[in-house]
N, C-alpha and C positions, 0 to 999 in steps of 0.2 A: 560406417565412417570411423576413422580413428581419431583417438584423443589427437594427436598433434595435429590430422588435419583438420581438426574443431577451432583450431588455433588461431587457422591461416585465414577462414571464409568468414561472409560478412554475417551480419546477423539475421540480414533478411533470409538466407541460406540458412543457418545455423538452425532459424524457428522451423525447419523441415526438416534438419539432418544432424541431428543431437546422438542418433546411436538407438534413441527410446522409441522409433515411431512405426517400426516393422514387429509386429507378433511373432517372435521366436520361435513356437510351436508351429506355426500351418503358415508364415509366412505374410499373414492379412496386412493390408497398406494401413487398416487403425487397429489399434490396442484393441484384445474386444473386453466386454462388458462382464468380468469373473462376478456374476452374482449369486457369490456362495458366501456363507457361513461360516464355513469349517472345512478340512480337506481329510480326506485315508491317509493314513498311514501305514506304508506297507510294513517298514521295519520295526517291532516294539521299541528298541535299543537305540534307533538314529531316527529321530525325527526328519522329516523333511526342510523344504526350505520353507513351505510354507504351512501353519497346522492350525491356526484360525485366524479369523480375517480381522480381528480390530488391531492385531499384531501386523500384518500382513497380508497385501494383497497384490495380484499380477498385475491390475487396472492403477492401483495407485502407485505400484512401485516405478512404472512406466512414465507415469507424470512427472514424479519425483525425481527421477531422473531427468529428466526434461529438464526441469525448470533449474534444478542446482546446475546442468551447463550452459543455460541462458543468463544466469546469475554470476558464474563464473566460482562457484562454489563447489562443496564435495558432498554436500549431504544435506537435503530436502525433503520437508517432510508439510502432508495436505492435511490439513485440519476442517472441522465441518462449520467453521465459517471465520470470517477476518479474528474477531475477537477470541475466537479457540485458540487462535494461534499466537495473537498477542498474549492472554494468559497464560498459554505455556511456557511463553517468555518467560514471564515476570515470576514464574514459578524456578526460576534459576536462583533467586533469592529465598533467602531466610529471614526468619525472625531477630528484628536485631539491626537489621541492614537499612542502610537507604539510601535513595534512590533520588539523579537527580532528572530532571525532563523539562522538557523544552514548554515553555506557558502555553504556547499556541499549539494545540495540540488535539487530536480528536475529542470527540464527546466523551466514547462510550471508553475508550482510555483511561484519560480526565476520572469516569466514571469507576471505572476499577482499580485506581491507586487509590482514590479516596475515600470508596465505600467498601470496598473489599480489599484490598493488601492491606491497608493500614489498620484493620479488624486481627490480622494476622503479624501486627507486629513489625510492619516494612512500612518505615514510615519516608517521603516523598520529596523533595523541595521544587520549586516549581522556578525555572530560570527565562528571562531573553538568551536562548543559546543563538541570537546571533551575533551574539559578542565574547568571544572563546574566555576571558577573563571574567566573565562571571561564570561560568562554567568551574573555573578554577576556584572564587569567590565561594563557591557554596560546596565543594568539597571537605566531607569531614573524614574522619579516622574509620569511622564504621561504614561509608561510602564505596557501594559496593555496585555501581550499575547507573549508566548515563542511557534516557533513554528519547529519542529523539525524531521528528521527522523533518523532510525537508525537499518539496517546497510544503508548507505547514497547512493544516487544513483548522480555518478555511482563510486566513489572510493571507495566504500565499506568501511568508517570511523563508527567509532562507539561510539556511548554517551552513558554515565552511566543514563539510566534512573531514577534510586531512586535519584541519585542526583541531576537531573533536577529537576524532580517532588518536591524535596523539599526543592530546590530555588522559585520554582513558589510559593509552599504553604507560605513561609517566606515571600512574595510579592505580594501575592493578585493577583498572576497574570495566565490565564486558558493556559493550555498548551498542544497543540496540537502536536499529530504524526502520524508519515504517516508508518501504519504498511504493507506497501504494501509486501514488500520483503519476512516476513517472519511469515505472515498469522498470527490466532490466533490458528494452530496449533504449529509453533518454538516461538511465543512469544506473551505475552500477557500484552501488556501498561498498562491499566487500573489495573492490579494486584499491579503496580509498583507506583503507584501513579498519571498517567498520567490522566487528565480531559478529552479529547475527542480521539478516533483514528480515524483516515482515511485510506479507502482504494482504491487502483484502483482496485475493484472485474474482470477488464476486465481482469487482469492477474492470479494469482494461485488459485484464489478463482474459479473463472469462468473455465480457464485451459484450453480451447478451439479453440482459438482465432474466438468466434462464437457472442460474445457478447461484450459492451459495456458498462459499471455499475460503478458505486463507492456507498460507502458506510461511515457511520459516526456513532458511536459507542461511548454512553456515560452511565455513570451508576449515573450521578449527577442529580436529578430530576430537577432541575430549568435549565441548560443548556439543556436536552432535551425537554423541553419545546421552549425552544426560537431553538432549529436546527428545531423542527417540525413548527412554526409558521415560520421559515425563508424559510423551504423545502415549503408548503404551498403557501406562498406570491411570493416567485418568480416562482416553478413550475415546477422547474428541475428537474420530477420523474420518475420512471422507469419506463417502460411500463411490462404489465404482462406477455407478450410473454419471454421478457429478464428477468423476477425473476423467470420467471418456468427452461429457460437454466442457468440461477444460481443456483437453488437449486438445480439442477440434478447434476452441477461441484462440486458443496461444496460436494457431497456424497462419493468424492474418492480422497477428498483432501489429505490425510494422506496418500493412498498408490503411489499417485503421485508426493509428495514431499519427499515423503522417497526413491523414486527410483531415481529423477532426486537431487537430494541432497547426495545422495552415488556418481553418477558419477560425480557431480558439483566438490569433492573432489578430486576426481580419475585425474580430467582433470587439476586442481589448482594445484598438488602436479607435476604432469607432467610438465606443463607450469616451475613451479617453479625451476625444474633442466635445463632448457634451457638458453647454454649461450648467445641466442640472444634474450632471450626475457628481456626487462628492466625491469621492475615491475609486481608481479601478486597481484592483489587485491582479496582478501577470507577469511574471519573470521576464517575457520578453520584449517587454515596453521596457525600454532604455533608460526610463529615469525613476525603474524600481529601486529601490535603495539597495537591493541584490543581486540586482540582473549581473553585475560583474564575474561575482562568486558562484554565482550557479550555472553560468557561461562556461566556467572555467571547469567545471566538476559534472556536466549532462551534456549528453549528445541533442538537444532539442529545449522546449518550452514547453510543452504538455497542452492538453486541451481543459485543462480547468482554472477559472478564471474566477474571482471573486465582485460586487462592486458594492458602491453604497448610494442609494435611491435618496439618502436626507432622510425617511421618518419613515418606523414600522407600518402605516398606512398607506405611504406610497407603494411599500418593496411588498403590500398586500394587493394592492390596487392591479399591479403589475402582472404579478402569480393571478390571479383571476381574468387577467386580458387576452395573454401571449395564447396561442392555438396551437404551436407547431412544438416546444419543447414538455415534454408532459412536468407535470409540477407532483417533485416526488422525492422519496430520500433515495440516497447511492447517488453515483456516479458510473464513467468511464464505460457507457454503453453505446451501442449505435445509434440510437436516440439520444437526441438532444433532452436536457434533463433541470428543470430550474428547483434550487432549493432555497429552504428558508433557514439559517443554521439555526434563529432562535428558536426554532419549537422542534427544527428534527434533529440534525448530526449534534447538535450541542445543548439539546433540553436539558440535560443533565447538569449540566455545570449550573451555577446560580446566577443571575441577572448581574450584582456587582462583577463576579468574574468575566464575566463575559464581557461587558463594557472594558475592563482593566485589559483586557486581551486584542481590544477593539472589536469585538463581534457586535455592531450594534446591532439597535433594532429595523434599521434599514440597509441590514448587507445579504446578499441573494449572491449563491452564487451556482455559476451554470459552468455544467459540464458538456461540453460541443461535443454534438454526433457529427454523424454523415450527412446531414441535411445540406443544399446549398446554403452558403455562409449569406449569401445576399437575401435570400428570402427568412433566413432569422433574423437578419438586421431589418429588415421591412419588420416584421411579425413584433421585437422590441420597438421599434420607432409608434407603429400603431399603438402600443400596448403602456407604452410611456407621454403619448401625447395626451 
């Protein structure tokens, strides 16, 4: 298939017919499995294309491909897991620089601006970027890097990305997001203005829970230049075995986010008439305070959903009842999936923060598999009564 008629088809098409999904050599309908080390070289004088694997390899580069025209980008590259890839990121900065990021925000993020960049010198400010004026508000002189996601894990907040993106452009400054939530089939950053996305492919991308992956996705020729010599220099690549169970997930990403994304609905609108439940976090409940903006900027709602039980004992009482969603960290698997942000995705952060951010100690939030929608709403109604 060619580039322009990449253009024209949908995306359900597209996740089949990227150009990456035919073996070059012999022809195979999947990439296969290059589990080498190192290659011959026949010429001393011209190396080949490819001459060792943490450089290079057939099985990743095939992904890579993939997924930067799923992305709508030029240049993608698989790292050995979400946070390799967010690090490689944030390795686009120096000492000296800072850096601003959205409050709500992963754990293990959270975790490496504050216990590692800023060890290095990169020091952080921490914003509501869903309001583009503080975003402006906490721009300084040495302000080198807006770093962002959205919809936010795990309150499910949500930023205007055009207008991020062009704050950053007004400031010089590269602005990264973490499209983990809602894949580059509900939304697609790089269309929006956005300079780099991230993902944790271990969740909707992959869809498994079989694999391990992140990804970095830019369509800026000079920034994928400097992610490829930073993937390179430190080393953090994926192994072929995990880009072949990546591309086999990416091939049914549309019909399994369109299924756990109808019941993700089904179970939010549910949650939402409960008068024990405090809070439900979901873009596409109408009277999120961002359903508008995120309407406006994602093809869908995603299948992960935030809420709050009232008191760490209940949102434990809960996790110990339900039988059908396993109780686990990740996300964005075919299993339904219940977690606890305070002890997994956001131990890291400190109790005040966490509170300041709204992660109390009774917010669970669930990521909708494949299961029917009506027998997890049974399985929660049992498990909450």
């Amino acid at each position: 298939m060619s580039e322009d008629q990449g253009k024209d088809i949908r995306f359900a098409t597209r996740l089949l017919h990227t150009g990456h999904e035919i073996d070059p050599v012999h022809g195979a309908a999947a990439i296969p499995i290059y589990q080498t080390s190192t290659y011959h070289q026949d010429d001393v004088e011209n190396p080949p294309l490819y001459d060792y694997a943490r450089s290079g390899n057939p099985s990743r580069d095939a992904l890579q491909g993939q997924v930067a025209a799923l992305e709508g980008g030029t240049h993608a590259l698989a790292f050995s897991s979400g946070m390799a890839a967010i690090t490689a990121s944030l390795m686009l900065f120096s000492a000296g620089d800072h850096l601003i990021a959205c409050d709500d925000i992963y754990g293990g993020t959270y975790r490496a601006l504050t216990q590692v960049f800023n060890r290095m010198g990169i020091e952080t400010t921490f914003v509501d970027a869903t309001d583009p004026d503080r975003i402006r508000a906490a721009i300084r002189p040495n302000t080198k890097g807006l770093i962002l996601e959205t919809p936010s894990n795990p309150t499910i907040r949500i930023i205007d990305l055009k207008a991020a993106a062009q704050i950053a452009r007004e400031h010089g400054l590269i602005s990264i997001v973490d499209n983990t939530f809602m894949t580059p089939y509900l939304q697609r950053p790089l269309e929006l203005g956005i300079d780099v996305v991230v993902h944790s492919a271990t969740k909707f991308l992959g869809g498994h829970s079989d694999v391990v992956a992140g990804l970095t996705v830019t369509k800026d020729e000079g920034l994928g230049k400097r992610l490829k010599f930073l993937q390179n220099a430190t080393g953090g690549i994926l192994g072929p075995q995990d880009c072949f169970l990546l591309q086999r997930g990416l091939k049914t990403l549309k019909v399994r986010l369109d299924a756990s994304s109808a019941g993700a609905e089904k179970i939010a609108k549910w949650l939402r008439g409960r008068e024990d439940i405090a809070h439900v976090y979901y873009p596409g409940l109408t009277d999120h305070p961002g359903h508008a903006v995120h309407k406006a900027q994602a093809d869908g709602y995603g299948a992960v959903l935030s809420f709050d039980v009232g008191s760490g004992e209940r949102a434990k009482r809960l996790a110990s009842r339900v039988t059908l969603p396993i109780y686990a960290v990740s996300l964005g698997a075919v299993e339904t999936i219940l977690s606890y942000p305070r002890t997994m995705s956001h131990a890291a952060m400190p109790e005040p923060e966490r509170h300041r951010r709204g992660i109390t100690d009774g917010l669970l939030r669930l990521s909708v598999g494949l299961e029917d929608p009506d027998d997890l709403i049974a399985d929660l109604e049992q498990g909450l009564r």
